[in-house]
C-alpha positions as CSV (number, residue, x, y, z in Angstrom):
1,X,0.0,0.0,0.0
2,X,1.8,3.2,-1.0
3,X,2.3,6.5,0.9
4,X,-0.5,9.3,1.6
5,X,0.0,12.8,1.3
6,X,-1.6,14.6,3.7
7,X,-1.9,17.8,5.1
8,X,-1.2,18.4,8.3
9,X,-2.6,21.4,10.5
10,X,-2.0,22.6,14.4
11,X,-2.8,26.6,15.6
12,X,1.0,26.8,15.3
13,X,1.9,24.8,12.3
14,X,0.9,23.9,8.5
15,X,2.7,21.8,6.4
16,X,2.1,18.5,3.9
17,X,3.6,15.3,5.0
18,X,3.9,11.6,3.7
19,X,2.2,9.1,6.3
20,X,1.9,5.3,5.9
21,X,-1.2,3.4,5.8
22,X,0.8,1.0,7.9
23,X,1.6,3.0,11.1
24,X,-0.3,3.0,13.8
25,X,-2.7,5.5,15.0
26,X,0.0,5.6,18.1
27,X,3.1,5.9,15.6
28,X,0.9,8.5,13.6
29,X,0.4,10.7,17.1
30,X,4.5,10.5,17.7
31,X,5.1,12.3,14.3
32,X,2.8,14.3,14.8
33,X,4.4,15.6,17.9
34,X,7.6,16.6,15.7
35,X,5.5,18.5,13.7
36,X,3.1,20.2,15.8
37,X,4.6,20.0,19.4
38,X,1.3,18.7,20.7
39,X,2.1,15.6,23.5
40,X,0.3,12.0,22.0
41,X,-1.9,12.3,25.2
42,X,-3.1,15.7,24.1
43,X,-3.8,15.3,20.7
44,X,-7.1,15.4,19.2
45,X,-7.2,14.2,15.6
46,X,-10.0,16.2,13.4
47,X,-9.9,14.5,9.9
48,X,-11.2,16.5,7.0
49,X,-11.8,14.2,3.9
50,X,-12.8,16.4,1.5
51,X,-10.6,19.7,0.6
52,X,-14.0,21.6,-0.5
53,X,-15.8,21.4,2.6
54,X,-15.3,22.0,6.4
55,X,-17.1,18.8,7.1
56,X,-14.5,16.7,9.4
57,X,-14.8,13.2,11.6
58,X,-13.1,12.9,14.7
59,X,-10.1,10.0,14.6
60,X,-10.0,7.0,14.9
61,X,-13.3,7.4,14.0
62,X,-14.3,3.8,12.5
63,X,-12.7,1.8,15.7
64,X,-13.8,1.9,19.1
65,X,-13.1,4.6,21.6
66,X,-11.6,1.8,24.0
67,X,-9.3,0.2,21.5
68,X,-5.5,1.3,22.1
69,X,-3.7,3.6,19.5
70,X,-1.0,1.3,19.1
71,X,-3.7,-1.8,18.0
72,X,-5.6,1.0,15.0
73,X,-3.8,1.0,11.7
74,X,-4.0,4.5,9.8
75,X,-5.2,1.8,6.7
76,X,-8.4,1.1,9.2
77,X,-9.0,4.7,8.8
78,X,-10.0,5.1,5.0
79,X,-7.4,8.4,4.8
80,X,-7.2,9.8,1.6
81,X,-4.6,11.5,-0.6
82,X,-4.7,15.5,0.3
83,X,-6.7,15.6,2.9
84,X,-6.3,17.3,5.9
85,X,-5.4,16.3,9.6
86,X,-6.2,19.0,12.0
87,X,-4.8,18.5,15.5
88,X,-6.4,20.1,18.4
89,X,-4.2,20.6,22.0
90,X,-7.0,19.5,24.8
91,X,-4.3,20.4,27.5
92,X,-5.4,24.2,28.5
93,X,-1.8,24.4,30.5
94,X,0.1,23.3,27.8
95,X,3.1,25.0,26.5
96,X,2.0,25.0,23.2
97,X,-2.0,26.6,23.8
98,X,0.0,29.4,26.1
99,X,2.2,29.8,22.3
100,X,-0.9,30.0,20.2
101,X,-2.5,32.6,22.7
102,X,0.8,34.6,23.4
103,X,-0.3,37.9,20.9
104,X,3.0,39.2,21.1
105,X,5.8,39.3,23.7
106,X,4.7,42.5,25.2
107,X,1.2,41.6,26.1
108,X,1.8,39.1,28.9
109,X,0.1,39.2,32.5
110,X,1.8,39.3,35.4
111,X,-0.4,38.3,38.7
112,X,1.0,39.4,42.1
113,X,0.4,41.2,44.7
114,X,2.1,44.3,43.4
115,X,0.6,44.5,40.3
116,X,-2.5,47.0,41.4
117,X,-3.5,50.0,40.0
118,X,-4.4,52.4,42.6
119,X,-7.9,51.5,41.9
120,X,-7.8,47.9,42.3
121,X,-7.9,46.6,39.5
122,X,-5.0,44.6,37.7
123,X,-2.7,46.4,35.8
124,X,-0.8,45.0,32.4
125,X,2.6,43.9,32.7
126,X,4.7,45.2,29.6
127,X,7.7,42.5,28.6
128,X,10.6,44.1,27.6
129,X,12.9,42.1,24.5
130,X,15.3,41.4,26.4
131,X,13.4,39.7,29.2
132,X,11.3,37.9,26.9
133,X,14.2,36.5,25.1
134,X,15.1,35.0,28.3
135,X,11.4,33.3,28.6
136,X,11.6,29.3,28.2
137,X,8.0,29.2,27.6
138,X,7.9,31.5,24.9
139,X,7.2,31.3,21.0
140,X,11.0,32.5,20.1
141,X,12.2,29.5,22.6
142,X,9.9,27.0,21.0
143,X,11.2,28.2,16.9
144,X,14.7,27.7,18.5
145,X,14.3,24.3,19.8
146,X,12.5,23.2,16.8
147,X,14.5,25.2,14.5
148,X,12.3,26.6,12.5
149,X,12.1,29.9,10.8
150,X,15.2,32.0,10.8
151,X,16.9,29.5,13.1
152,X,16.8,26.7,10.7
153,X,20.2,26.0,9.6
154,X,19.6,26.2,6.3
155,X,17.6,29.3,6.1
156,X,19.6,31.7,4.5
157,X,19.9,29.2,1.5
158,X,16.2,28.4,1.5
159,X,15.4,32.2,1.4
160,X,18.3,32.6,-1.5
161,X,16.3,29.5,-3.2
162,X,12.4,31.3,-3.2
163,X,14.0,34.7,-4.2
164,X,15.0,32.6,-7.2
165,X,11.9,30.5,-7.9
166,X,9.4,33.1,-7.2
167,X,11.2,35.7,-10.0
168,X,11.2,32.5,-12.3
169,X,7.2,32.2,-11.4
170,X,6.7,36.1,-12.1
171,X,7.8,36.1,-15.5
172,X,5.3,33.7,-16.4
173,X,2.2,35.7,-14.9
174,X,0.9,39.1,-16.3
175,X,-2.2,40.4,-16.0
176,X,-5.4,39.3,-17.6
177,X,-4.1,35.8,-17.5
178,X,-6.6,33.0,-16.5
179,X,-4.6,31.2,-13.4
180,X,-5.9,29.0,-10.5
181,X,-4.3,28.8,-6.7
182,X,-4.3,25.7,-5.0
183,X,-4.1,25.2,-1.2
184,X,-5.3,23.0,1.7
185,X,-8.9,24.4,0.8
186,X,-9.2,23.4,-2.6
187,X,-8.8,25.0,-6.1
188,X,-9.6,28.4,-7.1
189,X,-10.0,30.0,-10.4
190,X,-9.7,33.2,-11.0
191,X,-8.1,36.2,-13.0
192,X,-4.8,37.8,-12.4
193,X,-5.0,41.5,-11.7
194,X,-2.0,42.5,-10.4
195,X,1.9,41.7,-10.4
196,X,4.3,43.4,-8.5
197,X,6.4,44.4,-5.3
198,X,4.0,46.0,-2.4
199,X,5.1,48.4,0.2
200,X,2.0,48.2,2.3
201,X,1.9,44.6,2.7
202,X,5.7,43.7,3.1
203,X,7.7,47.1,2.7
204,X,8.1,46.3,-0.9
205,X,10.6,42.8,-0.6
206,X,8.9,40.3,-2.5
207,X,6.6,40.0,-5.8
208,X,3.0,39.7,-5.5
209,X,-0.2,38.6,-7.2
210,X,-3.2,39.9,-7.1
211,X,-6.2,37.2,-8.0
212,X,-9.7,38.4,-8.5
213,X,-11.3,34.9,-8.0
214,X,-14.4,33.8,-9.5
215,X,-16.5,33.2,-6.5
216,X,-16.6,35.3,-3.3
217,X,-13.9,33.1,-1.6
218,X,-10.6,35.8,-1.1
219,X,-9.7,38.2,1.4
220,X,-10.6,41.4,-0.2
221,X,-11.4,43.6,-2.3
222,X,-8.3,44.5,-4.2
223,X,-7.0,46.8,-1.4
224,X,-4.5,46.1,1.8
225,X,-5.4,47.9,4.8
226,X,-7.4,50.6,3.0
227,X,-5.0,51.1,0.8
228,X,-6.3,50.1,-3.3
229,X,-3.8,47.8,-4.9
230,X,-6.5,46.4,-7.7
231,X,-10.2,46.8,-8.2
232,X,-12.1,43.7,-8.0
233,X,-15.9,42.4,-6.4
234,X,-16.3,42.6,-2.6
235,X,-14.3,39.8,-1.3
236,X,-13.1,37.8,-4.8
237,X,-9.9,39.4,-4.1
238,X,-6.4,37.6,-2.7
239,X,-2.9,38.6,-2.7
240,X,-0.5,35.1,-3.3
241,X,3.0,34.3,-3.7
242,X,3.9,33.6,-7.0
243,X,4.6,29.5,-6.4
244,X,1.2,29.3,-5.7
245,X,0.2,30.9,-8.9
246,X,-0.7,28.4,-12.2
247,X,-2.3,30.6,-15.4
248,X,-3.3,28.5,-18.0
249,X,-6.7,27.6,-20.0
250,X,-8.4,27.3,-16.7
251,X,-12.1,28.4,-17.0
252,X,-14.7,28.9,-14.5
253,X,-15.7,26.1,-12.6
254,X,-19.0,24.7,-12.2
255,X,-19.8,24.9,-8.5
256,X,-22.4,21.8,-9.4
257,X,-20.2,19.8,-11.1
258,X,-17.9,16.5,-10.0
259,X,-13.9,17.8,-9.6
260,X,-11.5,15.1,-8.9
261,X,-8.8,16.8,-9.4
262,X,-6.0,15.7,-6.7
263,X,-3.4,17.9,-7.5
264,X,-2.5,20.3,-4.5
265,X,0.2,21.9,-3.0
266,X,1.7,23.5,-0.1
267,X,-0.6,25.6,1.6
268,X,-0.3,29.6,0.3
269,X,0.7,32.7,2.6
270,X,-2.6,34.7,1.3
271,X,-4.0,38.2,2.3
């Protein structure tokens, strides 16, 4: 039985993995840690099947609550290629639900006795950088430890390498073109209406395109932050990365009609 691809999801995390039909459900939860940071114990597994709908069934699903993770087999399952597996932290205390909630490293509350306002009421403690640099518990600790982000070894090479492979993408969009973006959600047609470097959305470092989708499924309308980049239908707008960009002879999809296409990629960066 060959490998899956599958999608897999956390509040923290989103990338595509390749899982075997032949782990267990027990093996499946131990990756999954890697990936998401969740503890086995913690995990719950929402499965989504079908990459058009938000419809998902709670793993194992098909085998008994009392049966052991290590006796379920992820072929029991009836996973399918591209899907999506969504995994939820049940442990409130848990370092990584304190990550997902953290806002930003200035916004943390400090309880004690001498944090009062002279009304009572608790005041908010402000972190400095330095001190929250220190933190163990913190986001910036948890990216170090896993390495990820800037402090994955190979970073700097990795950045060099999408520099180069989004400019190779850019030359092959202009606008007008028919194009399609495909992500954990499921395909989207559209028309490009915009190529080019924005200052408002990243100070002007990368290439962007603007898609003015078919159906009312982006982001916006053409603007960022009030600020009109294209003009496009309330809420058929997106701005992608390149890489996630195909034009072609893609024409508008029948919203009642059967798509089996499988072909997806890694989930976009979209606003």
């Amino acid at each position: 039985m060959s490998d899956l691809n599958i999608f897999v999801t956390s509040d923290l995390t989103s990338s595509e993995r390749r899982i075997s039909p032949q782990w267990s459900l027990q093996y499946l939860k131990q990756k999954l840690e890697q990936i998401t940071g969740v503890e086995p114990h913690s995990q719950l597994l929402q499965y989504f099947p079908n990459k058009y709908s938000n419809d998902f069934i709670q793993l194992p699903g098909t085998t008994p609550s009392s049966q052991p993770d290590d006796e379920v087999l992820l072929s029991q399952l009836g996973l399918k290629d591209y899907s999506r597996i969504h995994v939820i932290d049940v442990d409130p205390n848990s370092t990584t639900n304190q990550l997902a909630n953290e806002s930003s490293p200035t916004n943390i509350p400090l309880h004690g006795n001498n944090n009062t306002t002279n009304n009572g009421d608790e005041a908010e403690f402000k972190l400095g950088e330095e001190e929250y640099q220190k933190r163990e518990d913190s986001v910036l600790r948890w990216k170090q430890q896993q390495k990820l982000g800037r402090f994955d070894p190979q970073y700097e090479l990795m950045q060099e390498k999408i520099k180069k492979d989004n400019a190779a993408a850019v030359a092959k969009i202009h606008v007008g073109d028919r194009c399609r973006v495909i992500n954990i959600e499921g395909e989207r047609r559209g028309v490009v209406r915009f190529v080019g470097k924005i200052e408002e959305l990243d100070k002007g470092k990368l290439d962007w395109v603007g898609v003015e989708f078919d159906e009312p499924v982006g982001k916006n309308s053409g603007d960022i932050d009030g600020v009109g980049i294209f003009a496009c239908r309330y809420k058929h707008g997106s701005f992608v990365k390149p890489l996630q960009v195909e034009v072609g002879d893609f024409p508008e999809l029948d919203p009642f009609g059967d798509d089996d296409d499988d072909d997806m990629d890694d989930s976009d960066e979209e606003l």
